[in-house]
KESE-253810 format. One record per atom (N, C-alpha, C, O): x, y, z. Coordinates in steps of 0.1 Angstrom, whole numbers, plus 5000, padded with zeros to 4 digits. Layout:
N
XYZ ...
This chain:
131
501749874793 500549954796 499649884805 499449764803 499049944814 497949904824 497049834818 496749894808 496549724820 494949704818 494049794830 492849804828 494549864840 493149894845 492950044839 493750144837 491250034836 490950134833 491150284837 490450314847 492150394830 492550524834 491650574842 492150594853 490250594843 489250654849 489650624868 489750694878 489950464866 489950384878 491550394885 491550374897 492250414883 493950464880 493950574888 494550574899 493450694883 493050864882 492350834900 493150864909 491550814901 490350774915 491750754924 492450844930 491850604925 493350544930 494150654933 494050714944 494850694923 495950824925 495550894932 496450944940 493950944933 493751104940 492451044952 491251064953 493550964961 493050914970 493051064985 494151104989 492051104990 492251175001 493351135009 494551175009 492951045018 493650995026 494951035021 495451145024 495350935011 496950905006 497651055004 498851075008 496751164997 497251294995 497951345009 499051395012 496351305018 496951395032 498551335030 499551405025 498651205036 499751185041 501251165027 502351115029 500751225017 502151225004 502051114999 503151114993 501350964996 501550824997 501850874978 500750894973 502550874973 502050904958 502050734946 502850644944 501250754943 500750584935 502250584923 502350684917 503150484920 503850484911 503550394898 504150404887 502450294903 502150204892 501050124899 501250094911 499550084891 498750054898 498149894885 497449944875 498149824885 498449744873 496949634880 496549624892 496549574872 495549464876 496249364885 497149284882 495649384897 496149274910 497349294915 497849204921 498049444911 499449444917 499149634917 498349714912 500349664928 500349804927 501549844938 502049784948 501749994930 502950024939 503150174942 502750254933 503750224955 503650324960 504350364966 504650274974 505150494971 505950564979 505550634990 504450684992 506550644999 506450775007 507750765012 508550665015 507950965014 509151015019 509051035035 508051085041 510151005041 509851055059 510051135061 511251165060 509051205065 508851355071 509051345091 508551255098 509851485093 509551485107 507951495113 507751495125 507051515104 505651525112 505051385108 503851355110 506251285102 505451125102 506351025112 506350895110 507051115124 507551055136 506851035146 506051115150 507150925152 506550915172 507050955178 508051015176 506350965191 507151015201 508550965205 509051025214 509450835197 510650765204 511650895189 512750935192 511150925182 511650975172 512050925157 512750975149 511050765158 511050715146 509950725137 509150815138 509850625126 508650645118 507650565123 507650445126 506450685122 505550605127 504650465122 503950455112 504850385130 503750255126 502650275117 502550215107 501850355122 500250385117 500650435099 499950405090 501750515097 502250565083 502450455076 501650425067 503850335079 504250255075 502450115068 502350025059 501850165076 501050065077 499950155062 499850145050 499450235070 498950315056 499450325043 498650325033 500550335042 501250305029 500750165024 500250155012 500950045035 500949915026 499149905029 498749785027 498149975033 497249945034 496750015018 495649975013 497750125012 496950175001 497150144991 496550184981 498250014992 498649954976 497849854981 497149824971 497449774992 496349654997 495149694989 494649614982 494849794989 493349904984 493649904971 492749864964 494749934965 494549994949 494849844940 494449834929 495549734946 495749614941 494349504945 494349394941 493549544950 492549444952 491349494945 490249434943 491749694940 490349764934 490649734920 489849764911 491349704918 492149754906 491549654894 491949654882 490249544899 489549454888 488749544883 488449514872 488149664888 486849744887 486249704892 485149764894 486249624897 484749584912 485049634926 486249634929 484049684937 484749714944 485249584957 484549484958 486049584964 486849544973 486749584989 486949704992 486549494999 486449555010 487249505017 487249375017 487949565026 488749485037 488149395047 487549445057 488349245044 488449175060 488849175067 488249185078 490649145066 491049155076 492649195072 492949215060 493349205079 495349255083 495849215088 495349195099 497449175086 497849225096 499349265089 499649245077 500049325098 501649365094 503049325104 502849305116 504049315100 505149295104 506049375104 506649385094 506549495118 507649565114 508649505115 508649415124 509849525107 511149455105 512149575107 513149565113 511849695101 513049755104 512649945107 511549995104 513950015114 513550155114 514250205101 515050145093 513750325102 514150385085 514250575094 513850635104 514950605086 515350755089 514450875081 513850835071 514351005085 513751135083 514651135069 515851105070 513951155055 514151195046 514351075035 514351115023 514550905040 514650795035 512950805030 511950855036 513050735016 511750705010 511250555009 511850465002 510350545014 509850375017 508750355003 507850434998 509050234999 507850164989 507150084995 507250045007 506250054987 505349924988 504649884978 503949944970 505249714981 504349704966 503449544969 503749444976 502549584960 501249454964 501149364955 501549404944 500849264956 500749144945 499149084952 498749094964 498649024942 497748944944 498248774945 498948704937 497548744960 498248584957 497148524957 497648414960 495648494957 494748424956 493248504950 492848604956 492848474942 491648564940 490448434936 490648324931 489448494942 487948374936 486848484936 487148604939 485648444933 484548524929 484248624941 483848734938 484348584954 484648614968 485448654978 485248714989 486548634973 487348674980 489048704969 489348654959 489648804977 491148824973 492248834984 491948874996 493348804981 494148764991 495548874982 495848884970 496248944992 497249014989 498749064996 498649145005 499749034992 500749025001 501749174995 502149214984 502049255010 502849385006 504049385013 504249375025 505049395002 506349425012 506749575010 506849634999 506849595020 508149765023 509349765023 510049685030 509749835016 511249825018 511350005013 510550085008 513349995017 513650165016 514150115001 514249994997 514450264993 514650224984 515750164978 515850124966 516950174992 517750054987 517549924986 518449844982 515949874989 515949744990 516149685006 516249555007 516149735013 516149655031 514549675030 513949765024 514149545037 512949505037 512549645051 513549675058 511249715055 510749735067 509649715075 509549755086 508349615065 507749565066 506949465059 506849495047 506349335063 506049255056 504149275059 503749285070 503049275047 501849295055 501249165045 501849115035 500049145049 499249085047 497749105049 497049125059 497349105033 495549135038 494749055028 495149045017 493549015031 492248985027 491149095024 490849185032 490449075012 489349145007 488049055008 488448935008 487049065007 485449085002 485249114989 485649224985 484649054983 484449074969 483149104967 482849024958 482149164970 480549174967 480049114953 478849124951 
């Protein structure tokens, strides 16, 4: 069972953003969190792959729900990401976040993507603000 508080879980889960784009939360645990999405043809580029900006939003929303997830809030400093691989229309991509450094100030958090067989598609990295 979660330590983070259901109320804070619930929030997380029924994130706008994430709704627009289907991101659905699978587990959001203190300093760690994890999340899906399926590829849709309206989440392609113009080359006819998946788009970047999606891939990145996904690991930006477990970045978000793993760094909120003390009950305090969290702000982004900074990012960045690594694409590693393409993924096909109807393949479902994860991501999941870990906390690797936390102080009264700051949090540090590392996300990998992968399809759900396990091929990596992205590696990200981000920093928080801790107010």
């Amino acid at each position: 069972m979660s330590d983070v508080p259901t109320e804070l879980r619930e929030r997380i889960r029924s994130d706008p953003f994430c709704e627009l784009l289907e991101i659905e939360f699978v587990d959001v645990d203190v300093g760690a969190a994890e999340a899906e999405l399926t590829v849709t043809e309206e989440l392609l580029n113009f080359h006819g792959t998946l788009h970047g900006g999606a891939i990145y939003s996904l690991a930006d929303a477990v970045f978000a729900a793993a760094s909120n997830s003390h009950g305090d809030a969290a702000v982004g400093l900074e990012s960045n990401i690594s694409y590693l691989d393409a993924v096909d229309v109807g393949e479902t991509i994860v991501a999941t976040a870990e906390e690797t450094h936390l102080t009264d100030g700051t949090g540090e958090y590392e996300v990998e993507v992968t399809t759900a067989a396990g091929d990596r598609v992205a590696t990200f990295r981000g920093r928080v603000y801790r107010p």
